[in-house]
C-alpha positions as CSV (number, residue, x, y, z in Angstrom):
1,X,18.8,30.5,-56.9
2,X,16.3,28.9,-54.6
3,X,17.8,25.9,-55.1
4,X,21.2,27.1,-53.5
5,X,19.0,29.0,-50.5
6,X,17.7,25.5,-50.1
7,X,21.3,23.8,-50.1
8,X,22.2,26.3,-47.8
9,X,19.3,26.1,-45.7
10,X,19.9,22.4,-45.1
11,X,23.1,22.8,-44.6
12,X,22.4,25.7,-41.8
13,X,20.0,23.1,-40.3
14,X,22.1,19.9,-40.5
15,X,24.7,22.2,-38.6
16,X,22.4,22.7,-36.0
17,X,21.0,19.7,-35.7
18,X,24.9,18.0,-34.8
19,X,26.0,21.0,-32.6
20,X,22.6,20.0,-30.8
21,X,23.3,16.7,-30.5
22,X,27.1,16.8,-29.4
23,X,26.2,19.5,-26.9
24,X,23.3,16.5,-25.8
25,X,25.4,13.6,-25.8
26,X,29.2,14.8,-25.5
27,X,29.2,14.6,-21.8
28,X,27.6,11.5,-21.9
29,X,30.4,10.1,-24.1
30,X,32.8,11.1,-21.8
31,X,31.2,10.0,-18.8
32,X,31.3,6.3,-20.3
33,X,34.7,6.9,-21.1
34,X,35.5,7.8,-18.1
35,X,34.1,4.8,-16.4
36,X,36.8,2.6,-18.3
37,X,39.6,4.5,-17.3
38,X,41.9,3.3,-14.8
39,X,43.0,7.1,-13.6
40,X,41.4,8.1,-10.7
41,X,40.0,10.9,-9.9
42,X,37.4,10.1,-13.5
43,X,39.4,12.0,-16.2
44,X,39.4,11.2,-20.5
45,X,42.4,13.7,-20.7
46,X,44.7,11.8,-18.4
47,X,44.3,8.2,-20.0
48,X,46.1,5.7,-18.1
49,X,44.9,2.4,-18.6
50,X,41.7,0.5,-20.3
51,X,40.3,-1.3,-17.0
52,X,36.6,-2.1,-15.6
53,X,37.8,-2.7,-12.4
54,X,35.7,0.2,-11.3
55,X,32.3,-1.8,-12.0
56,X,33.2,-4.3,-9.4
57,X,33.7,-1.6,-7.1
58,X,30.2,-0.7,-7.0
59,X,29.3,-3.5,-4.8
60,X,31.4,-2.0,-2.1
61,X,30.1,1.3,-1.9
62,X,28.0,1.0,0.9
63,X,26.3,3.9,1.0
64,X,26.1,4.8,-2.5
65,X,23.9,1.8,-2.7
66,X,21.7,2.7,0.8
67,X,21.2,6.2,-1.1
68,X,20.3,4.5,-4.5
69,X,17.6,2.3,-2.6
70,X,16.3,4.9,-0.9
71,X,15.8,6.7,-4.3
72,X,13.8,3.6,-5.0
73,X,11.9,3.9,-1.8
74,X,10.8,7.4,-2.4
75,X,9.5,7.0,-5.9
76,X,7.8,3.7,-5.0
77,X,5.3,6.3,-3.0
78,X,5.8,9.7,-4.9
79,X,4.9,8.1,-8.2
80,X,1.7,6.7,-6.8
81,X,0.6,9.2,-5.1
82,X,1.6,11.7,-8.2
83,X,-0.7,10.1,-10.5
84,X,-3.7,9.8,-8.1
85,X,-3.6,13.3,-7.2
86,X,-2.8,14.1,-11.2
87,X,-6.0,12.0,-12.2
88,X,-8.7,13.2,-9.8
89,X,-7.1,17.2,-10.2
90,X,-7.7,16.3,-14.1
91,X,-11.1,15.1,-13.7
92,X,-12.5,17.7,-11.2
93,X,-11.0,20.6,-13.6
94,X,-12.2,19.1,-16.7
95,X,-16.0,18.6,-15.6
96,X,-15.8,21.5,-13.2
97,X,-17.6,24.7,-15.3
98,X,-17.3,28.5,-14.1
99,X,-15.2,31.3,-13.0
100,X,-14.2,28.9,-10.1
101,X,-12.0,26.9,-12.6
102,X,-9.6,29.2,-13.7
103,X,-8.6,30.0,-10.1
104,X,-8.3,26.4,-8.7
105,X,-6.2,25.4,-11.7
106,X,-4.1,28.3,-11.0
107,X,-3.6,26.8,-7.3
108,X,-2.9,23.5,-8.9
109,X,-0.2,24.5,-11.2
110,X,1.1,27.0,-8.7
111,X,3.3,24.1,-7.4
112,X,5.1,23.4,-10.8
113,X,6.1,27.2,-11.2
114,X,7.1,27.3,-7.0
115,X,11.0,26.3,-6.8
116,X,11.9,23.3,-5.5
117,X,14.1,24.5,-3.0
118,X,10.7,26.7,-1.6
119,X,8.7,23.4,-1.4
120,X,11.5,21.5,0.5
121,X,12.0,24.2,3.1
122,X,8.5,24.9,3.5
123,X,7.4,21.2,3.9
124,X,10.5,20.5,7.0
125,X,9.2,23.8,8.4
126,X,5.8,22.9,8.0
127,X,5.9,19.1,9.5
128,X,8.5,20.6,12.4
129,X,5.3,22.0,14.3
130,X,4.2,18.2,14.3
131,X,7.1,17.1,15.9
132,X,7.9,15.0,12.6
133,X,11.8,15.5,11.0
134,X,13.1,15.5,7.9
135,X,13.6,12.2,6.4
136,X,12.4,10.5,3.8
137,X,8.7,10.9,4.7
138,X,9.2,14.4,4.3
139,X,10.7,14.3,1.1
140,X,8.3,12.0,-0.4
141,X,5.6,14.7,0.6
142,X,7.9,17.2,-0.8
143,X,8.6,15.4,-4.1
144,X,4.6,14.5,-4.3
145,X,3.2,18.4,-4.1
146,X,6.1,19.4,-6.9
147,X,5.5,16.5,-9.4
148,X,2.1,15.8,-9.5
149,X,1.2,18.9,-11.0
150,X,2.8,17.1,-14.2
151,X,0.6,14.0,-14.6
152,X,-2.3,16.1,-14.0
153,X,-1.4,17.9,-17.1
154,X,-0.9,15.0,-19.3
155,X,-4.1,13.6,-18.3
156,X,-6.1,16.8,-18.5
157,X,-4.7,16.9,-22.4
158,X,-5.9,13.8,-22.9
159,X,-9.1,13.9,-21.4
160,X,-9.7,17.1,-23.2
161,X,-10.0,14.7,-26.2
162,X,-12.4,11.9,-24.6
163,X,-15.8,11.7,-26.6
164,X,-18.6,12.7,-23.6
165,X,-21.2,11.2,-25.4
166,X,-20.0,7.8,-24.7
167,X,-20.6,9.0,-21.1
168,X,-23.4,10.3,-21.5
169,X,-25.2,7.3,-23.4
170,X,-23.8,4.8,-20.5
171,X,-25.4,6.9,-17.9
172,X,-29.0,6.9,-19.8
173,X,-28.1,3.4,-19.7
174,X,-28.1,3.0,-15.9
175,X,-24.4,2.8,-15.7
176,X,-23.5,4.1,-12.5
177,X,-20.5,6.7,-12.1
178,X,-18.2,4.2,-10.7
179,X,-18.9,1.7,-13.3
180,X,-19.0,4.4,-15.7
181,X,-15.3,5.8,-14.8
182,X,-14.0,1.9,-14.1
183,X,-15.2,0.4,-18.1
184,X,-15.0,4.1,-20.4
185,X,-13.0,6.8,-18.8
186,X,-10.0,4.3,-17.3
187,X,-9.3,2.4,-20.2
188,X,-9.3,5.6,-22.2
189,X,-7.1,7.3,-19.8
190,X,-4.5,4.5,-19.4
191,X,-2.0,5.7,-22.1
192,X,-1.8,8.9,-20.3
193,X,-1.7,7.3,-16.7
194,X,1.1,5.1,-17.9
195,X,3.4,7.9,-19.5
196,X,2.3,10.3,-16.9
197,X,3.4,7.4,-14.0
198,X,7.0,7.1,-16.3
199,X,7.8,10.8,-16.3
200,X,7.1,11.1,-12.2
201,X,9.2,7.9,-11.3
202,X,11.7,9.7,-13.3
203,X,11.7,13.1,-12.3
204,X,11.6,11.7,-8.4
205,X,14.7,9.8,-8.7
206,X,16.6,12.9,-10.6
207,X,15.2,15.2,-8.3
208,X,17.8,17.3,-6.3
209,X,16.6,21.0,-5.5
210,X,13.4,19.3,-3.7
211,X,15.0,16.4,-2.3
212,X,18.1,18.2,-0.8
213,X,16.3,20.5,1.6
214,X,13.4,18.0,3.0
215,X,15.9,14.9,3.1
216,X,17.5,16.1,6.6
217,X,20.5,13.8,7.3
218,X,19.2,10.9,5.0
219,X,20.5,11.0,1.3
220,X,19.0,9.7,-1.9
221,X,21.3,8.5,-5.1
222,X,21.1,12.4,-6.7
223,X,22.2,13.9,-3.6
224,X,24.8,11.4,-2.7
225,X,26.4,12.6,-6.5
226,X,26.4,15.6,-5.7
227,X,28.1,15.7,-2.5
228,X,31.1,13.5,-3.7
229,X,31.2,15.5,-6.9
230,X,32.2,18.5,-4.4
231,X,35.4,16.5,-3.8
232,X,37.6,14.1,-5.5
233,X,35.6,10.4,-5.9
234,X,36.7,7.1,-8.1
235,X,35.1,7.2,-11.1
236,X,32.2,4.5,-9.4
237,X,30.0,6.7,-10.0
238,X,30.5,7.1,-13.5
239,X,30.6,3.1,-13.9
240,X,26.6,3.8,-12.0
241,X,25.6,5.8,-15.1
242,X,27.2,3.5,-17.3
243,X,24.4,0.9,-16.2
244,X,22.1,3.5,-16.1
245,X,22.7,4.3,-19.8
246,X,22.5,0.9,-20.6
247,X,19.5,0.1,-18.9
248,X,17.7,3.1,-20.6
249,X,18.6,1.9,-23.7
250,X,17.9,-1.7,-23.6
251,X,14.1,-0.5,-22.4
252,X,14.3,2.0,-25.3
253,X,15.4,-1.1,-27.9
254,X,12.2,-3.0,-26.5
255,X,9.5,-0.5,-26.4
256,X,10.5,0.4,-30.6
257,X,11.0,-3.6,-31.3
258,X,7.3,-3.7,-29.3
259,X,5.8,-0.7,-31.4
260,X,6.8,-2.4,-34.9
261,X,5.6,-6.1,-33.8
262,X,2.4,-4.2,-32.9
263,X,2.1,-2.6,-36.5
């Protein structure tokens, strides 16, 4: 008897489990497919002809490529600035002790909770008394206040498992508190700096509900989907996420070749 609940159970779970990942990966199948298609507007039902004669394409969409750079531009500061912000947050909440600690990491991680669409508005409304539009500056400082709540989170979690006493036996030592933070607490921190820089580099170039409404007449590579999505487009775009999917998994195939040469 238990062992047909067990059969059954595995059974249940291995169901799961494949309904999970074909709701996961399905579109992303057919988004490749797409790509190779020759029927335009992108369609898998209508198939016409095997072609990648949309690939080449790419290289003449102008803008598509001026809003995929500026993606670029605006991560090269958001991520950054994220992680900074992230770091010295997780320090000052993790040495901080008192009442006053609850409340200012309430502030903190008030910005994760906020929607991004409250954050974009209120950062063009906000820089508009200075005279400054919305552009990409704006956006980076609207991206910057939503993400970095994140890194500071990974980092806390990590510090949280830091030994103090090494600290604390450097600065009997005479190690001064730069010294101290530059040869104990930064190497420690380093794994979580590095995954914590990964996730805000993506999350800024995905980012839509921020970017949208602190962008002004500028556009980023998310936002420039989105608008031809709205009406019919080639299927470039879905030859763009081909390269992006096979980017992501070259990257993935050398960080797990890496991990086993390390071991």
């Amino acid at each position: 008897m238990k062992t047909e609940t067990m059969s059954r159970s595995d059974v249940m779970l291995n169901v799961f489990i494949g309904m999970f990942v074909m709701f996961m990966f399905l579109p992303l199948m057919l988004m490749v497919m797409a790509a190779f298609n020759s029927a335009s507007p992108p369609s898998v039902t209508d198939w016409q002809e095997l072609t990648l004669a949309w690939f080449p394409r790419l290289a003449e969409e102008d803008r598509l490529i001026g809003c995929l750079q500026n993606s670029f531009r605006i991560a090269v500061f958001v991520v950054p600035a994220s992680v900074l912000l992230g770091l010295s947050a997780a320090i000052l909440l993790t040495r901080l002790e008192g009442r006053a600690t609850n409340v200012l990491y309430a502030f903190l991680i008030s910005p994760m909770l906020t929607p991004g669409i409250v954050l974009g508005i209120a950062t063009i409304v906000f820089w508009r008394n200075f005279g400054v539009a919305a552009d990409l500056f704006t956006t980076i400082l609207a991206q910057t206040a939503f993400i970095a709540s994140f890194p500071m989170l990974i980092i806390m979690a990590r510090l949280q498992r830091q030994d103090r006493f090494q600290e604390e036996a450097a600065l009997d030592l005479g190690a001064s508190p730069f010294f101290l933070f530059r040869r104990i607490t930064l190497p420690f921190l380093l794994p979580a700096i590095v995954s914590s820089a990964a996730l805000a580099f993506l999350m800024s170039f995905e980012n839509y509900n921020t970017t949208v409404f602190s962008i002004g007449g500028s556009c980023t590579l998310t936002t420039e989907i989105a608008a031809q999505a709205r009406k019919a487009h080639t299927p470039v775009i879905n030859a763009l996420g081909v390269i992006f999917v096979a980017v992501t998994l070259m990257f993935s195939v050398i960080y797990t070749l890496r991990k086993q040469w390390e071991k």
